[in-house]
C-alpha positions as CSV (number, residue, x, y, z in Angstrom):
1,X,-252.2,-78.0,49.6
2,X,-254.7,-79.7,52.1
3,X,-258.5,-78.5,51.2
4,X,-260.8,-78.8,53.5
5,X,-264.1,-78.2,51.4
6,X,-267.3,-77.6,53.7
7,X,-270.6,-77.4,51.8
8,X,-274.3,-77.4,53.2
9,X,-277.4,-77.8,51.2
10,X,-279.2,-80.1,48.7
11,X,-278.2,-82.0,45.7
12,X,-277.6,-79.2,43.5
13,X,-275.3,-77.2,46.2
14,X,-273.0,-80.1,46.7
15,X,-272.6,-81.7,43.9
16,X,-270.7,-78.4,42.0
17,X,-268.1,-78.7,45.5
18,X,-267.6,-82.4,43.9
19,X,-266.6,-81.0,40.7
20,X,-264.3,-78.5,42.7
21,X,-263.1,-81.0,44.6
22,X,-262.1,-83.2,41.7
23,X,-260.5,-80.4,40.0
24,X,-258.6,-79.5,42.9
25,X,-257.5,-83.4,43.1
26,X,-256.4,-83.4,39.4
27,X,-253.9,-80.5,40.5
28,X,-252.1,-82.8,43.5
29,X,-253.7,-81.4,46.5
30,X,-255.3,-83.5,49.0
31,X,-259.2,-82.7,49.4
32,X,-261.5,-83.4,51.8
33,X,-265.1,-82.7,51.6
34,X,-267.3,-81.9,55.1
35,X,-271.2,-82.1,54.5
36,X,-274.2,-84.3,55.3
37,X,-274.0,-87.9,55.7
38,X,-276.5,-88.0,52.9
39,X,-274.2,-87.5,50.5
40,X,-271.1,-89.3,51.8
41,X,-271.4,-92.1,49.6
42,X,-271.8,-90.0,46.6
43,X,-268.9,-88.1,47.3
44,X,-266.9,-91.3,48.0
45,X,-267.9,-92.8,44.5
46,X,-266.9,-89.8,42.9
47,X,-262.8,-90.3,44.6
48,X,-263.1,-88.2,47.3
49,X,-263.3,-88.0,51.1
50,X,-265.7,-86.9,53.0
51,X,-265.8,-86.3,56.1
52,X,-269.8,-86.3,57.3
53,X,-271.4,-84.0,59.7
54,X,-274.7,-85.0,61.2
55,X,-277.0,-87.7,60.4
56,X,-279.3,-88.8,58.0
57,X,-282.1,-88.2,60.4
58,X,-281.3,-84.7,60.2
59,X,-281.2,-84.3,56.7
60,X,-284.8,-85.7,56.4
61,X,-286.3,-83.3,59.5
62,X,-285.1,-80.5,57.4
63,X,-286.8,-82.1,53.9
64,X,-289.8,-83.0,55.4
65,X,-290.1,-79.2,57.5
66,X,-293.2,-78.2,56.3
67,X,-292.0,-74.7,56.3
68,X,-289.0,-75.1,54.0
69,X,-290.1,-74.1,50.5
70,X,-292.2,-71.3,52.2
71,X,-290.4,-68.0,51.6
72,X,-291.1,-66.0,54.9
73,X,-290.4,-69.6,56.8
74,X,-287.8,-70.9,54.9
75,X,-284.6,-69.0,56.3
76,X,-285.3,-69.6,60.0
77,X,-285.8,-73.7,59.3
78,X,-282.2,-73.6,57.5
79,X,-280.7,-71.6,60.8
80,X,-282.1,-73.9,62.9
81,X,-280.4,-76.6,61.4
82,X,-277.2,-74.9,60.9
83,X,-277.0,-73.8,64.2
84,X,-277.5,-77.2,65.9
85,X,-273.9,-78.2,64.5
86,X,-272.3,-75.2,64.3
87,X,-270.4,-75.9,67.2
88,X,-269.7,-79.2,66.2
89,X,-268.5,-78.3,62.5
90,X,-266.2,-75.4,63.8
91,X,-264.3,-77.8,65.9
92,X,-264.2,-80.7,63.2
93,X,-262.7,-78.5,60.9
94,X,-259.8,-77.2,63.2
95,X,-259.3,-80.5,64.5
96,X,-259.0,-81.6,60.3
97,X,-256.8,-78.6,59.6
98,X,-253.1,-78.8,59.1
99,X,-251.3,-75.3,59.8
100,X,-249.6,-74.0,56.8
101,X,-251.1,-76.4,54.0
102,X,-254.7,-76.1,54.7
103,X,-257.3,-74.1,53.0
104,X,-260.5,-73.8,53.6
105,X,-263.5,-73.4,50.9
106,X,-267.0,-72.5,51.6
107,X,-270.8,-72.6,50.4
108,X,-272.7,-69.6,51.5
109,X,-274.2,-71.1,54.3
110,X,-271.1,-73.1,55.5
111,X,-270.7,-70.3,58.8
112,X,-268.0,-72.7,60.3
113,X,-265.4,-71.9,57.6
114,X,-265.7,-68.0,58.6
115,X,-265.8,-68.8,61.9
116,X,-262.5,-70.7,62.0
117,X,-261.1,-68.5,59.5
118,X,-261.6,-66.0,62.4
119,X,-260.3,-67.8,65.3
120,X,-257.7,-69.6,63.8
121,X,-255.9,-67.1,60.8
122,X,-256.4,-69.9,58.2
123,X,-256.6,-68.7,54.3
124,X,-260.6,-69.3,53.2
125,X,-262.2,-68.8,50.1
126,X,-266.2,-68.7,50.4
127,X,-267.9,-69.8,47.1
128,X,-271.6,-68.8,46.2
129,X,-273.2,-70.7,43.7
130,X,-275.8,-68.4,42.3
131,X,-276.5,-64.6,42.1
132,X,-278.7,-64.4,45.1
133,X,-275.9,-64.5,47.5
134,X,-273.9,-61.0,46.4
135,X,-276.3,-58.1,48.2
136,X,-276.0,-55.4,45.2
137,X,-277.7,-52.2,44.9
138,X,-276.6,-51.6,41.6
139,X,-277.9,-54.8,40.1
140,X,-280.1,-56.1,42.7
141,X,-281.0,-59.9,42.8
142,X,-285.0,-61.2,42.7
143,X,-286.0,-61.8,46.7
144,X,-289.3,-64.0,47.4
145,X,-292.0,-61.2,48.5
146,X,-290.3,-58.1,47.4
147,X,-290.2,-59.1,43.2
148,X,-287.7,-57.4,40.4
149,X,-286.0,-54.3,42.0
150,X,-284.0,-53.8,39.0
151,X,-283.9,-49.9,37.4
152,X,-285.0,-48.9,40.9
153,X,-282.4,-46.1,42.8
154,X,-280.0,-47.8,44.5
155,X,-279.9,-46.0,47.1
156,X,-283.5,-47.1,47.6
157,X,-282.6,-50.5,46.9
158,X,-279.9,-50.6,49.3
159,X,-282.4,-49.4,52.1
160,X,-285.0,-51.9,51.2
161,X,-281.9,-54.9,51.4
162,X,-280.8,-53.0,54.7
163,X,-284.0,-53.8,55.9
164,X,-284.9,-57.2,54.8
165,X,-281.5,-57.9,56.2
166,X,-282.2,-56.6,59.7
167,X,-286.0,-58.0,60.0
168,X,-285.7,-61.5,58.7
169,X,-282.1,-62.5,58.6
170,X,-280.0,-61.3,61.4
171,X,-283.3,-61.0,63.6
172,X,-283.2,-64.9,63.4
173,X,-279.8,-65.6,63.4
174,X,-278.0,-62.8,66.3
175,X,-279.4,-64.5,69.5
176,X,-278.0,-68.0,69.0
177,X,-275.1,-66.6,67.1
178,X,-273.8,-63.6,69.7
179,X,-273.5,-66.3,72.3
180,X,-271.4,-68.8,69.9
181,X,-269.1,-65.6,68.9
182,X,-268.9,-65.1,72.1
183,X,-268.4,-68.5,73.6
184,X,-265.3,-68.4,70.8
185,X,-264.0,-64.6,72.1
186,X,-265.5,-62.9,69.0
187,X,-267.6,-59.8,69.0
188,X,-270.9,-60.0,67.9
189,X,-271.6,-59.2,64.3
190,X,-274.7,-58.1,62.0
191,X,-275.1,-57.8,58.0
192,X,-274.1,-61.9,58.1
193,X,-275.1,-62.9,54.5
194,X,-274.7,-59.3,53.1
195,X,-271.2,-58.6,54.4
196,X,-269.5,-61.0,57.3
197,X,-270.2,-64.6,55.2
198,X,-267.6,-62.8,52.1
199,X,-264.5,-63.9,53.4
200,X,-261.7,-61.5,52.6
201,X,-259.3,-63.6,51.5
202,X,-261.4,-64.7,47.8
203,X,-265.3,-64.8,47.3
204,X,-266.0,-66.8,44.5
205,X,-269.3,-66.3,42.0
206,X,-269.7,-69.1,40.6
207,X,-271.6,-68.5,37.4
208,X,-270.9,-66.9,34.4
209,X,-270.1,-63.0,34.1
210,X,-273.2,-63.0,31.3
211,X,-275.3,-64.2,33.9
212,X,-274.8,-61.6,36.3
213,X,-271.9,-59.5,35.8
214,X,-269.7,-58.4,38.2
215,X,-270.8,-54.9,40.3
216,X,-268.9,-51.9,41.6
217,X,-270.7,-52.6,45.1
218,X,-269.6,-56.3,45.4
219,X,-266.9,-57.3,47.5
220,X,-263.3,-56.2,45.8
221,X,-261.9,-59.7,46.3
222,X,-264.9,-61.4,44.5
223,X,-264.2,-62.8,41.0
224,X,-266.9,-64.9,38.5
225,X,-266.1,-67.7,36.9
226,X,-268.9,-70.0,35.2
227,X,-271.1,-72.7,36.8
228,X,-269.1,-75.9,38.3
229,X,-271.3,-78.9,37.1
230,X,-270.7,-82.5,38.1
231,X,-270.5,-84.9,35.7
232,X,-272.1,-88.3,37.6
233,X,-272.5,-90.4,34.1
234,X,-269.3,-92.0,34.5
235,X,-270.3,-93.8,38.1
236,X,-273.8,-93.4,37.4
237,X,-274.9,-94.1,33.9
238,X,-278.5,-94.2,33.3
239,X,-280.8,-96.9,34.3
240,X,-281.8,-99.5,31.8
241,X,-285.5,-99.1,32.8
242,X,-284.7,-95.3,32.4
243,X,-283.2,-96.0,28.6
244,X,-286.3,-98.2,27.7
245,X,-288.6,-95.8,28.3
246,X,-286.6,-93.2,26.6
247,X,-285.9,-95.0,23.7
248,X,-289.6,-96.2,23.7
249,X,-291.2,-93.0,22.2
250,X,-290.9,-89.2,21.4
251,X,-288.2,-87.3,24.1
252,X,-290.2,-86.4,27.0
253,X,-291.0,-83.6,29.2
254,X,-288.9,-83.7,32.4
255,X,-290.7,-82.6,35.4
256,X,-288.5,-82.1,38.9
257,X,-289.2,-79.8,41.8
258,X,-285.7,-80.4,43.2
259,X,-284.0,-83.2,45.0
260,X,-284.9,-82.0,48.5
261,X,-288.5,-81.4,47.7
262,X,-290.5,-84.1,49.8
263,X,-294.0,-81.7,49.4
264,X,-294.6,-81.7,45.6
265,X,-298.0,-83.5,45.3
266,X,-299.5,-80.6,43.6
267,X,-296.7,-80.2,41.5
268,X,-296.4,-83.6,40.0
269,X,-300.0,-84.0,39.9
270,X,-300.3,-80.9,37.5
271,X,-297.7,-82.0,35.7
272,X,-299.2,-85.2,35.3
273,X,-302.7,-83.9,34.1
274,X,-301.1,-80.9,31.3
275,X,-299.0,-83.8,29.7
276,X,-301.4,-85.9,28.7
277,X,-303.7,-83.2,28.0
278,X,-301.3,-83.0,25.4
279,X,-300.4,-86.4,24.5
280,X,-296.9,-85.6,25.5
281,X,-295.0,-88.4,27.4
282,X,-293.6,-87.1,30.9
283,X,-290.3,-88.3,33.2
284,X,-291.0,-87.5,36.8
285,X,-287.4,-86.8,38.8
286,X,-287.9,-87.3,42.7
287,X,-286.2,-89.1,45.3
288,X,-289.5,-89.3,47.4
289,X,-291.7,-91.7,45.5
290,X,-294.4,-91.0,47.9
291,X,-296.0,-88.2,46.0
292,X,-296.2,-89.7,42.9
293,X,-299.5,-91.7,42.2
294,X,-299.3,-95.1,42.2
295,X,-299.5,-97.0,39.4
296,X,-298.5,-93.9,37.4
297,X,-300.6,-93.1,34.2
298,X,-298.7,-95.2,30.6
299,X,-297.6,-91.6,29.4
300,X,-295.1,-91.3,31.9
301,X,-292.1,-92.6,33.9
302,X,-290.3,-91.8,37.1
303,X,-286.8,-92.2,38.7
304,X,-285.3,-91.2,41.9
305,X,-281.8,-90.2,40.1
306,X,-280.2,-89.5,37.1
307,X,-277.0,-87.6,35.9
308,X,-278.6,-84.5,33.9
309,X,-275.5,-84.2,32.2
310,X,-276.5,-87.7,30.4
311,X,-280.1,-87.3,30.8
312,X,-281.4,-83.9,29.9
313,X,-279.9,-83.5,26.4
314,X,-282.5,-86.6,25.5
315,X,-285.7,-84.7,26.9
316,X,-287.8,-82.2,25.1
317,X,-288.0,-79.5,27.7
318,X,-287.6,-79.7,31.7
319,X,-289.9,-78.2,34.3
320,X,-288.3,-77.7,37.7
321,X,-288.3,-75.4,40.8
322,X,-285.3,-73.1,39.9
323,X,-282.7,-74.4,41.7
324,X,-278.9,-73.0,40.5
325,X,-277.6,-77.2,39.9
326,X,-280.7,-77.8,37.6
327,X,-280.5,-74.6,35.8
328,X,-276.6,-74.6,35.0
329,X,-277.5,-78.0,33.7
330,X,-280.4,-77.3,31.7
331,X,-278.8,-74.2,29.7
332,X,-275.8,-76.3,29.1
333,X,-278.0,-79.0,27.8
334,X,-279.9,-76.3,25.5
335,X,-282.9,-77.1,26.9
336,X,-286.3,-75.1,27.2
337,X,-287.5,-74.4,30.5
338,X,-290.4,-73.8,32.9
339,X,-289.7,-72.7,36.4
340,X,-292.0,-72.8,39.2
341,X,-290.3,-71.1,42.1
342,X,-290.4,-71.9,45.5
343,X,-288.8,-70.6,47.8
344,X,-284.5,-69.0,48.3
345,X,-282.6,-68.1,45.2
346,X,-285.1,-70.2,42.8
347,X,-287.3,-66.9,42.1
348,X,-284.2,-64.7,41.0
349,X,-282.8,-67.6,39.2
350,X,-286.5,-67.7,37.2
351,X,-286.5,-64.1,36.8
352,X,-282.7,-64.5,35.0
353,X,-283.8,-67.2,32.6
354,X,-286.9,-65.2,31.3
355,X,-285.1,-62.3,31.2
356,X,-282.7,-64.8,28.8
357,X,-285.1,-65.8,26.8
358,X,-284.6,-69.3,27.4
359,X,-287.6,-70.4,29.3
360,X,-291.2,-69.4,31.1
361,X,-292.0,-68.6,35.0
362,X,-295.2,-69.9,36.5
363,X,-296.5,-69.2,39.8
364,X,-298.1,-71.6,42.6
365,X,-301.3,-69.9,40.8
366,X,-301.3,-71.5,37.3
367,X,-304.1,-74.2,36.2
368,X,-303.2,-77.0,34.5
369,X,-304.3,-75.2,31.8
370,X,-302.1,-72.6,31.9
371,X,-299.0,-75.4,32.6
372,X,-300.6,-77.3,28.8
373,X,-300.1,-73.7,27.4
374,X,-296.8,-73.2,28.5
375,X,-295.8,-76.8,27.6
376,X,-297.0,-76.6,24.5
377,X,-294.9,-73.1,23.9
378,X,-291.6,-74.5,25.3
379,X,-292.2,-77.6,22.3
380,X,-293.0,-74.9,19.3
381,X,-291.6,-71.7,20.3
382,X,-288.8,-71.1,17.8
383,X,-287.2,-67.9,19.5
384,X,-287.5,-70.1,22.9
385,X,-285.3,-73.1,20.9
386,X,-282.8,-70.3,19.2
387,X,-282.2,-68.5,22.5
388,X,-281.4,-72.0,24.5
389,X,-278.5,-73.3,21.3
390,X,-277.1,-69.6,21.9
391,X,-276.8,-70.3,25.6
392,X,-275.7,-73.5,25.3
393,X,-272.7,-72.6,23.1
394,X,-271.8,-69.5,25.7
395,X,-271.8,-72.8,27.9
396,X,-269.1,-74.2,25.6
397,X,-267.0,-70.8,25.7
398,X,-267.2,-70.6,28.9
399,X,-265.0,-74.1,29.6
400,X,-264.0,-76.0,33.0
401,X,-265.2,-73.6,35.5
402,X,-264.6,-75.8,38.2
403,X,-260.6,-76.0,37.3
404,X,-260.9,-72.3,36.9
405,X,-262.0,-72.3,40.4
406,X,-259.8,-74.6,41.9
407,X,-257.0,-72.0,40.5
408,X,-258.5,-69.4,42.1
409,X,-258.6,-71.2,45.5
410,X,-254.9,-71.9,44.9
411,X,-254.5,-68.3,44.9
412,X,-255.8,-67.6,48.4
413,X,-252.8,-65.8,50.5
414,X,-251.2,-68.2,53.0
415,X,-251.9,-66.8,56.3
């Protein structure tokens, strides 16, 4: 089979198409991956193709938005962007397709893959990467704004998501998007994340069926299947400057608001100032040295990159932003963890490890007191340590999810 994988996001949404992709390699079919230039040479290390889409100067516009990690703002900044190629990406990928081999595979946001899948017949399977993305009534997921709707009526629920759907999603995305359907002879179409993104050939839910089991009101054709995590250690073992200072002292705190998060002064300065109110060494995790102080304090250390799967079982807990990548990686790791939301599926994602057991929330609120306190509970807590060696050995049950994934893609009825 010929794979055309198309993916759109950060870090921690491409790098589980990688481990797809891979998996789909190891079976004999040919794979291509379509995504940001910024992660082309990533993708190429890891023994794939990709085929890039834009430019790195759009990739930083988007990073650097000052409304991205705002809830309310955040969704029309990603439209924006995803409009601006849409054309472009709908047209590369039938121009990359090859009738009666091809299949195409994509993230939530990838639009072009339904899109062709509509004016061309070809099989598509569309995977999400965390619970956010499945609009359920029966088991609804955490939005920014509207907090933990769970227990509520459904049919209440489903008028409240009927709503938010219709105000701040297809509000933003109809004008832009009618004319493109249009421009391509298709209809106009509403309910876009909630019902027209699930393709009906497969929608894949790629996490485990412990961590949000499978509902009555999801889409008949979607199936879970564990997280797909990448493994970079074997292209990209960890730094020697990295391995002095963790080999210098006791494991440290990780601290990471996400690999596209260019505004985390705040964060990394409180994470700063609660670790050594403790004494407690801290590893700082950014690609955007910029809001880091310079020199940094001695009790700490910070790197651009590193493979979690190599890293994190070597800290003592990890503090991040709630993203699905870092999370899957943290629980496999057995790792305690503090989340500090900010904005997309990194509140219900919080909300889920809580819920777990296996870490603490905090809010854009909390003093550097408050982050000490919480530190100081993710080092001592006992039910905290026992609840994270129980998740990491569902991790272990749970096996390759990315082959199980590339099987079910292998599945998808030829056209």
């Amino acid at each position: 089979m010929h794979i055309l994988i198309s993916c759109v996001g950060s870090a921690g949404d491409v790098h589980p198409f990688i481990a797809i992709g891979q998996a789909l390699a190891r079976r004999g079919h040919e794979v291509e991956l379509i995504t940001s230039t910024h992660f082309a040479a990533r993708i190429e290390a890891a023994g794939l193709t990709c085929t890039p889409i834009g430019t790195e100067a759009d990739f930083d516009h988007v990073v650097h938005h000052p409304d991205l990690w705002n809830p309310r703002t955040c969704f029309p900044v990603l439209w924006q962007a995803i409009s601006q190629r849409l054309v472009e990406a709908h047209r590369l990928l039938i121009s990359r397709a090859q009738p009666g081999r091809t299949v195409l595979v994509g993230s939530t946001l990838a639009m072009p893959v339904r899109l062709a899948q509509e004016t061309h017949g070809l099989p598509t399977a569309m995977v999400h990467l965390s619970p956010v993305c499945i609009w359920s009534a029966q088991a609804p997921a955490v939005l920014p704004g509207l907090g933990d709707l769970s227990g509520w009526p459904p049919a209440l629920v489903r008028l409240i998501q009927s709503g938010v759907e219709r105000l701040f999603i297809d509000r933003v995305v109809a004008p832009g998007f009618d004319r493109i359907r249009r421009d391509l002879g298709l209809p106009p179409v509403r309910h876009v994340l909630s019902q027209w993104i699930n393709s009906p050939d497969r929608v894949v839910c790629a996490w485990p069926e412990w961590f949000s089991p499978k509902q009555t009101d999801w889409p008949a054709q979607a199936v879970t299947t564990g997280f797909a995590r990448w493994s970079g250690t074997a292209d990209q073992p960890l730094a020697p400057a990295l391995l002095n200072f963790l080999n210098a002292g006791q494991a440290p705190i990780g601290f990471t608001p996400g690999s596209a998060m260019a505004q985390g002064r705040d964060f990394f300065a409180r994470a700063l100032a609660a670790s050594a109110a403790l004494n407690q060494r801290a590893l700082l995790i950014t690609p955007y040295a910029d809001q880091l102080p310079h020199p940094l304090p001695p009790h700490a250390h910070a790197v651009s990159y590193a493979p979690f799967d190599a890293l994190l079982p070597r800290l003592a807990a990890l503090v991040h932003h709630g993203g699905i990548g870092t999370t899957a990686q943290a629980l496999a790791a057995g790792l305690p963890q503090a989340v500090l939301p900010f904005a997309h599926d990194q509140f219900d994602n919080a909300t889920r490890l809580v819920k777990r057991g296996v870490g603490l929330r905090l809010t854009a609120r909390s003093s550097v007191r408050q982050w000490a306190q919480m530190l100081e509970r993710l080092r001592n807590d006992a039910s905290i340590s026992a609840a994270c060696r129980r998740h990491a050995g569902l991790m272990v049950e749970d096996g390759d999810a990315a082959d199980r994934i590339a099987e079910w893609i292998e599945s998808v009825p030829p056209p």
